[in-house]
Chimera marker file (.cmm) of the C-alpha trace (Angstrom):
<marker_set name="trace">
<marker id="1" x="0.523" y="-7.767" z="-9.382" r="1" g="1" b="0" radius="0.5"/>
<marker id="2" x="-0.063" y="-8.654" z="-13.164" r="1" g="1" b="0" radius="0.5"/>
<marker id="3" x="-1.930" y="-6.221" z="-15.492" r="1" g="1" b="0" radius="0.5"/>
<marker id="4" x="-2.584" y="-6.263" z="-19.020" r="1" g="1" b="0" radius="0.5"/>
<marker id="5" x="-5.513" y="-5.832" z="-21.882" r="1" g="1" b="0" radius="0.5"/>
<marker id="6" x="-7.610" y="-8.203" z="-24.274" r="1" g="1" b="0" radius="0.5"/>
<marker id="7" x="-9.692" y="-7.789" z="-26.681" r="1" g="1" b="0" radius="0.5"/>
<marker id="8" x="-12.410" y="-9.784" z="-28.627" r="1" g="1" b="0" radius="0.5"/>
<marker id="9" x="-11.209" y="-11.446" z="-31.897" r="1" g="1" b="0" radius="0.5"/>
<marker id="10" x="-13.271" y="-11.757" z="-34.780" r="1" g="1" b="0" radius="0.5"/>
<marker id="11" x="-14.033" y="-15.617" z="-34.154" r="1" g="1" b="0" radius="0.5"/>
<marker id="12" x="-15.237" y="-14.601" z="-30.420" r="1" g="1" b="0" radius="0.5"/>
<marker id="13" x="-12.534" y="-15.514" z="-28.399" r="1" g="1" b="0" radius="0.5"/>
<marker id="14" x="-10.021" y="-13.159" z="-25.982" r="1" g="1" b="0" radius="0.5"/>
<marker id="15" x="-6.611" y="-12.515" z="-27.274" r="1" g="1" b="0" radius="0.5"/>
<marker id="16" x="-3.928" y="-10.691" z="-25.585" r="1" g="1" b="0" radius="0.5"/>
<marker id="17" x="-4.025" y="-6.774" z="-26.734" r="1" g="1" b="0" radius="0.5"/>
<marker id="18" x="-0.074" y="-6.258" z="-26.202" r="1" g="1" b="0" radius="0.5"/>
<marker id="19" x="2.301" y="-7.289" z="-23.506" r="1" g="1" b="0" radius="0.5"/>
<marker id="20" x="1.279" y="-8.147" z="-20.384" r="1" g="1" b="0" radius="0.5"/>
<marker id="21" x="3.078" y="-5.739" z="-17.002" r="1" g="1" b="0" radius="0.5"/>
<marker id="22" x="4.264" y="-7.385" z="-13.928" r="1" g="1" b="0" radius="0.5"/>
<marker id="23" x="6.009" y="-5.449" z="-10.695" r="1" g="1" b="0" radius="0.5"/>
<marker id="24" x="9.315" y="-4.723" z="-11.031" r="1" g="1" b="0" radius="0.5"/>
<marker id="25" x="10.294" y="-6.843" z="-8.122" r="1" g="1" b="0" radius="0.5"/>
<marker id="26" x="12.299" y="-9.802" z="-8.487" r="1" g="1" b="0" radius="0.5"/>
<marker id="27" x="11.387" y="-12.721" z="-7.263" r="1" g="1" b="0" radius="0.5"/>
<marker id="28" x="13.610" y="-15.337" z="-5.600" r="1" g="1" b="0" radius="0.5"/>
<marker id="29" x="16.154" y="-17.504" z="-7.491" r="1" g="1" b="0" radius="0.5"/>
<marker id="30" x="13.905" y="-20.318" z="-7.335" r="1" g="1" b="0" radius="0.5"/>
<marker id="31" x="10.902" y="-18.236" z="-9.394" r="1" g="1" b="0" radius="0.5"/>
<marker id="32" x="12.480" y="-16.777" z="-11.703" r="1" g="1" b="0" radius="0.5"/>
<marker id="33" x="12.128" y="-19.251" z="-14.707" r="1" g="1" b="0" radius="0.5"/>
<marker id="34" x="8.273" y="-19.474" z="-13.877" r="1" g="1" b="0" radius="0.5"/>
<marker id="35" x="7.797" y="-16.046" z="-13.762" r="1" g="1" b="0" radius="0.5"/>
<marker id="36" x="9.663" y="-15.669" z="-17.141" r="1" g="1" b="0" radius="0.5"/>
<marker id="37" x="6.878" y="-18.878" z="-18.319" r="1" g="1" b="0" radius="0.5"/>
<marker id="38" x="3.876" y="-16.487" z="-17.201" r="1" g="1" b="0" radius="0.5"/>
<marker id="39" x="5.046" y="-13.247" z="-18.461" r="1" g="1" b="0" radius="0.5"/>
<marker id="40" x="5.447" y="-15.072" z="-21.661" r="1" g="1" b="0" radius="0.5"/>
<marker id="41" x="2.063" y="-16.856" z="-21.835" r="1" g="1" b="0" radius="0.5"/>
<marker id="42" x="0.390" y="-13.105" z="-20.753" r="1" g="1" b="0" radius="0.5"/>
<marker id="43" x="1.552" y="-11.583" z="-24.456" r="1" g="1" b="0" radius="0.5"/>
<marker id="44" x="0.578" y="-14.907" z="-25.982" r="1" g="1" b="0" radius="0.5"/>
<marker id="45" x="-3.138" y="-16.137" z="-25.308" r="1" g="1" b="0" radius="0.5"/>
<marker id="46" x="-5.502" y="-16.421" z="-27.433" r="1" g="1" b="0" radius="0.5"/>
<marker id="47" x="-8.256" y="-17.396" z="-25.589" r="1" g="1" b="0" radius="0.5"/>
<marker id="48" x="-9.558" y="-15.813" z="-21.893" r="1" g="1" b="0" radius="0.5"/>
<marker id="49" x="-12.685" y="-17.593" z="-19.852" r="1" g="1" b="0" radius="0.5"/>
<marker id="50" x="-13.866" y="-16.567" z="-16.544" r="1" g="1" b="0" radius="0.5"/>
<marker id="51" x="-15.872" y="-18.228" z="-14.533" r="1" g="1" b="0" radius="0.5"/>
<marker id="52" x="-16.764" y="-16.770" z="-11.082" r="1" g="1" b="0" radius="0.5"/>
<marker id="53" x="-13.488" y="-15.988" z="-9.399" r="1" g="1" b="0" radius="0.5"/>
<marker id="54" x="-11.317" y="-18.412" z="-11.376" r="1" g="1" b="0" radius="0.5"/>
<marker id="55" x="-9.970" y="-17.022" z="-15.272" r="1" g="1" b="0" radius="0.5"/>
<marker id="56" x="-8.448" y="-19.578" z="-17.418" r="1" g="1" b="0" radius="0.5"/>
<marker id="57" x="-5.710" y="-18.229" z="-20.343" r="1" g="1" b="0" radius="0.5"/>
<marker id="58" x="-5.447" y="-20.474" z="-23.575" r="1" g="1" b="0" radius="0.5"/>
<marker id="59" x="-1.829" y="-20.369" z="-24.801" r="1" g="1" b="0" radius="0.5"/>
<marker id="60" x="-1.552" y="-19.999" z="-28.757" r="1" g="1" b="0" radius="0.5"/>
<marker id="61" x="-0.237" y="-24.409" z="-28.276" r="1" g="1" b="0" radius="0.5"/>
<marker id="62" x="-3.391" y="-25.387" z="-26.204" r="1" g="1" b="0" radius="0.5"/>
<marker id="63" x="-1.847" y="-24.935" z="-23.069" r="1" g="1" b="0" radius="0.5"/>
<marker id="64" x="-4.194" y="-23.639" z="-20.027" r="1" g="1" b="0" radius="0.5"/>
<marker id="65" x="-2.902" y="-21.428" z="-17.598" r="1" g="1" b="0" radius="0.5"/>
<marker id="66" x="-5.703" y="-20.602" z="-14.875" r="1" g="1" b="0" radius="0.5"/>
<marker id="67" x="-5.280" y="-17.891" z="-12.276" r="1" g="1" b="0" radius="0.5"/>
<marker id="68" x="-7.920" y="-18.088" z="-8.956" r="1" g="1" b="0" radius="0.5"/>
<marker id="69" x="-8.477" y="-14.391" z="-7.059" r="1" g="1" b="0" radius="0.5"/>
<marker id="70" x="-6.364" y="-13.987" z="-4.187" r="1" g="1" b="0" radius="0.5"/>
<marker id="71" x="-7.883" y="-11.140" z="-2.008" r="1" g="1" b="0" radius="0.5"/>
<marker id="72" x="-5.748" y="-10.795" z="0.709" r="1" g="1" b="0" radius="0.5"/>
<marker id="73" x="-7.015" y="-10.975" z="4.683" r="1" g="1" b="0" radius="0.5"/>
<marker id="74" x="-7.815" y="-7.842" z="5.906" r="1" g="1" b="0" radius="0.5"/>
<marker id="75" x="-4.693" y="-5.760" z="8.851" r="1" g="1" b="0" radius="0.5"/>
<marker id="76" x="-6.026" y="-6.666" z="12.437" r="1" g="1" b="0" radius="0.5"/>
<marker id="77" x="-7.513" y="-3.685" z="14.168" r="1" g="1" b="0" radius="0.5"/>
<marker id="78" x="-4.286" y="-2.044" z="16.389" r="1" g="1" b="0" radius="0.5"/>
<marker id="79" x="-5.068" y="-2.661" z="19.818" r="1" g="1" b="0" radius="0.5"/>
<marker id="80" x="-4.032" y="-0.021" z="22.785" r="1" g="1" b="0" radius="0.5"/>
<marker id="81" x="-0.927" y="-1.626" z="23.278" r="1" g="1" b="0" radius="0.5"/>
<marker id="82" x="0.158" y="-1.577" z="19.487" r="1" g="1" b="0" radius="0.5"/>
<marker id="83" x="-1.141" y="2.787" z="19.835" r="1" g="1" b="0" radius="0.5"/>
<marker id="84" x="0.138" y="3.119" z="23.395" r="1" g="1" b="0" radius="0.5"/>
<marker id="85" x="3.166" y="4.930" z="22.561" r="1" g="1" b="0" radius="0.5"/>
<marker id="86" x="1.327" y="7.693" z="19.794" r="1" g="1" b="0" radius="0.5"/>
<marker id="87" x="-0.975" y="8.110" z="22.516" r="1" g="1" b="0" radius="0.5"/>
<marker id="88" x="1.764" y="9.242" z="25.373" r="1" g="1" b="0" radius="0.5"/>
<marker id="89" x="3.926" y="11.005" z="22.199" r="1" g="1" b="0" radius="0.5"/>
<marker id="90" x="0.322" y="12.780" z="21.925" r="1" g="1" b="0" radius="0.5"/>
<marker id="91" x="0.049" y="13.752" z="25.123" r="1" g="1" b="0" radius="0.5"/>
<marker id="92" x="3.700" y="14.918" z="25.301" r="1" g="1" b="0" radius="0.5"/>
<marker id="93" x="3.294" y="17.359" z="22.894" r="1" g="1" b="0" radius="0.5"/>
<marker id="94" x="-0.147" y="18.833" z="24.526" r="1" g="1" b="0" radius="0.5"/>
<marker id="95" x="1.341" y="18.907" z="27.539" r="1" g="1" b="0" radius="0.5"/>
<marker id="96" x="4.790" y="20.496" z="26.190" r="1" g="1" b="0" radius="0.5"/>
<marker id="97" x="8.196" y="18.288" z="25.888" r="1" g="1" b="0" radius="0.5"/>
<marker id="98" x="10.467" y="18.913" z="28.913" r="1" g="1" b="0" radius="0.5"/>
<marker id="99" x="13.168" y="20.194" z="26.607" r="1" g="1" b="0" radius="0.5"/>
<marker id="100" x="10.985" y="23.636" z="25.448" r="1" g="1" b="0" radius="0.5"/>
<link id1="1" id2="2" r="1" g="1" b="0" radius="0.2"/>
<link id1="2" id2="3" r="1" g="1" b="0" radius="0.2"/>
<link id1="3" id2="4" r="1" g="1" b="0" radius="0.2"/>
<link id1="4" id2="5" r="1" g="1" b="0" radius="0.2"/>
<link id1="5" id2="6" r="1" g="1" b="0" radius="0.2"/>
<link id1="6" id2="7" r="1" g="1" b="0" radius="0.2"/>
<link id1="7" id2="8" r="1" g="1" b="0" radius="0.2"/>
<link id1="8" id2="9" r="1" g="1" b="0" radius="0.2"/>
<link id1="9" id2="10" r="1" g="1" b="0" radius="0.2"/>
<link id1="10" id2="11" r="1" g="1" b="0" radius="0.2"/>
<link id1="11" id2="12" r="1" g="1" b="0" radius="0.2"/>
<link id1="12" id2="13" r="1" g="1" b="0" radius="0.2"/>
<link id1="13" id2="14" r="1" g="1" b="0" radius="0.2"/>
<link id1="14" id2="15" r="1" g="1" b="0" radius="0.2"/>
<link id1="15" id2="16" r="1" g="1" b="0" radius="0.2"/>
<link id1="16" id2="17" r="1" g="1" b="0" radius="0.2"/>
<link id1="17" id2="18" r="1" g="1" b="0" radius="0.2"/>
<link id1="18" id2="19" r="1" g="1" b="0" radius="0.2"/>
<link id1="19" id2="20" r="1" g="1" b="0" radius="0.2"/>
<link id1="20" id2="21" r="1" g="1" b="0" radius="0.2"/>
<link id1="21" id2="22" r="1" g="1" b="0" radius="0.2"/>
<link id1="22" id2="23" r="1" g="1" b="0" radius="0.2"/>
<link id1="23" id2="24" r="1" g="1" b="0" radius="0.2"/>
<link id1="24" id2="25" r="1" g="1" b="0" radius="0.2"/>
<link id1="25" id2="26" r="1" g="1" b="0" radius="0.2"/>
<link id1="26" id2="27" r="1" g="1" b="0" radius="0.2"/>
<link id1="27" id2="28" r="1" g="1" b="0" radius="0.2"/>
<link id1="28" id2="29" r="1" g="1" b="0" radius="0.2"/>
<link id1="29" id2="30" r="1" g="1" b="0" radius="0.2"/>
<link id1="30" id2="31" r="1" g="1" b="0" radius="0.2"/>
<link id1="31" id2="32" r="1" g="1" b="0" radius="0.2"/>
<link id1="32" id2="33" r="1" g="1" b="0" radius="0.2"/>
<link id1="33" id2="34" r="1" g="1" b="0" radius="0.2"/>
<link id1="34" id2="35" r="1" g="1" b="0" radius="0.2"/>
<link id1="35" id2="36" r="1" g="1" b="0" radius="0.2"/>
<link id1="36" id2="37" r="1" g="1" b="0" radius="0.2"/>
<link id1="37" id2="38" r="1" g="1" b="0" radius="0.2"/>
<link id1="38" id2="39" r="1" g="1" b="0" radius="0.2"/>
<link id1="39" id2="40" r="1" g="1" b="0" radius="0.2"/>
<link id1="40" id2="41" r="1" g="1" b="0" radius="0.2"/>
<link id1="41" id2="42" r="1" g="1" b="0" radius="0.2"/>
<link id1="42" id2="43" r="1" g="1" b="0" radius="0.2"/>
<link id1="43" id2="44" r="1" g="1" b="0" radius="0.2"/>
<link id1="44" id2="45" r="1" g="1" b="0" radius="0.2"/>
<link id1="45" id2="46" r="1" g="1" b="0" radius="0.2"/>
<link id1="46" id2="47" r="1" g="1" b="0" radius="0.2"/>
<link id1="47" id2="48" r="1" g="1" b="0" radius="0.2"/>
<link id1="48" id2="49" r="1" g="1" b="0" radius="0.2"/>
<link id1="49" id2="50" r="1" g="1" b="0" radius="0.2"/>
<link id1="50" id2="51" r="1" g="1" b="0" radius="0.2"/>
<link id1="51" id2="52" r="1" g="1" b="0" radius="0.2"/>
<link id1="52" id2="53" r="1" g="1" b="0" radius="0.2"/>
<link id1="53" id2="54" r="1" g="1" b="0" radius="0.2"/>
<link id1="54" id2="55" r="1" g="1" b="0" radius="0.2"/>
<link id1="55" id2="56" r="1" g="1" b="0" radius="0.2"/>
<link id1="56" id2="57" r="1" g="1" b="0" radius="0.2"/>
<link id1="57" id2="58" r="1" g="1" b="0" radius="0.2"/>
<link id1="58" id2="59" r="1" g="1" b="0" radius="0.2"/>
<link id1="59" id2="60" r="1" g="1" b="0" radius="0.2"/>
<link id1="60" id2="61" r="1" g="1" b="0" radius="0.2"/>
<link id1="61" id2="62" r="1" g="1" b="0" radius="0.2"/>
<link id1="62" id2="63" r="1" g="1" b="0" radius="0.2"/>
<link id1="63" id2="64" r="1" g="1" b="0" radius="0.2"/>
<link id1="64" id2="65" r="1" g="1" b="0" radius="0.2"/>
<link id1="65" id2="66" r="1" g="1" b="0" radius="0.2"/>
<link id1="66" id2="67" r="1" g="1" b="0" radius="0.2"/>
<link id1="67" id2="68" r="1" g="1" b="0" radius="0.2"/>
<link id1="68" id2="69" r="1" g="1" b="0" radius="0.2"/>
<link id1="69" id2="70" r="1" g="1" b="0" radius="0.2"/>
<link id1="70" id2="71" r="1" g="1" b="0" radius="0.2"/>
<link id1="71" id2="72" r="1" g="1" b="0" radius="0.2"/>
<link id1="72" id2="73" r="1" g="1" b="0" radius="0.2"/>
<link id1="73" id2="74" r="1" g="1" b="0" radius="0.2"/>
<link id1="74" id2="75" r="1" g="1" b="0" radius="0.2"/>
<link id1="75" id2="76" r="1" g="1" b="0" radius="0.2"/>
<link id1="76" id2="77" r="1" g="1" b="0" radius="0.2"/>
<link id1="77" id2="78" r="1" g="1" b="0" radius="0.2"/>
<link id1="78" id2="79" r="1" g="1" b="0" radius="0.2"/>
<link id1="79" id2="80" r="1" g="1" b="0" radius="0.2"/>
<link id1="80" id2="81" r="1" g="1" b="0" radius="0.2"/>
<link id1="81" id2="82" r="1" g="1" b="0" radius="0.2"/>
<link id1="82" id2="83" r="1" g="1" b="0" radius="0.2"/>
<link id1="83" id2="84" r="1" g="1" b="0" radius="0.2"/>
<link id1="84" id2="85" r="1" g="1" b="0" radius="0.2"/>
<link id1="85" id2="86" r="1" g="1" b="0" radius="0.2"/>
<link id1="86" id2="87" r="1" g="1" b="0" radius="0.2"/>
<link id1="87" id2="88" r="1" g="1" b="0" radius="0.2"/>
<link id1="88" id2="89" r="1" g="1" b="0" radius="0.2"/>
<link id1="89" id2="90" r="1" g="1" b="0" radius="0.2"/>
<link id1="90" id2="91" r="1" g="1" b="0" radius="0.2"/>
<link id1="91" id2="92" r="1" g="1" b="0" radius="0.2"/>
<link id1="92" id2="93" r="1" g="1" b="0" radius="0.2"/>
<link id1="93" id2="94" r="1" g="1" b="0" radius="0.2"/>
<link id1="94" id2="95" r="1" g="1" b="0" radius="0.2"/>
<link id1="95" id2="96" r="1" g="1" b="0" radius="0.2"/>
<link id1="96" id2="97" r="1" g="1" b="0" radius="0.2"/>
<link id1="97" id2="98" r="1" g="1" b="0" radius="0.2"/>
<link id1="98" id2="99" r="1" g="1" b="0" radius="0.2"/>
<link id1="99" id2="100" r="1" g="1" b="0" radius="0.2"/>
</marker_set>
């Protein structure tokens, strides 16, 4: 997860309004060095377009960074046999463990 602010220059465009926050986890070895690159380039734009669900970043050199929305899929339902065993631990405790 990646928040930060803009705001509106005088000449129209989005600019970065401070530092940018990612979560404090660390990625793997192999992501580290581009996650470094895009915490970077989140302090540093100076332009911000958006465009249905895709927002493009212009880096102060020209460089284009664009990010698409990722909603993730939504948990399958739990079927009975993913509840069966809150349903018996339910019924346990109505009817009263063994060891009262």
């Amino acid at each position: 997860r990646i928040n930060g602010a803009a705001r509106r220059g005088e000449d129209g465009k989005w600019m970065a309004a401070g530092p940018g926050a990612m979560t404090m986890m660390m990625p793997p070895p192999e992501l580290q060095e581009l996650e470094g690159e895009v915490g970077k380039a989140l302090g540093g734009f100076v332009d911000l377009k958006v465009e249905g669900e895709v927002m493009e970043m212009v880096g102060p050199e020209g460089a284009v960074m664009k990010w698409e929305r990722f909603t993730p899929p939504a948990p399958e339902a739990a079927g009975k046999d993913k509840v069966r065993w809150l349903n018996e631990l339910m019924e346990s405790v109505v009817r009263g463990s063994p060891n009262d």
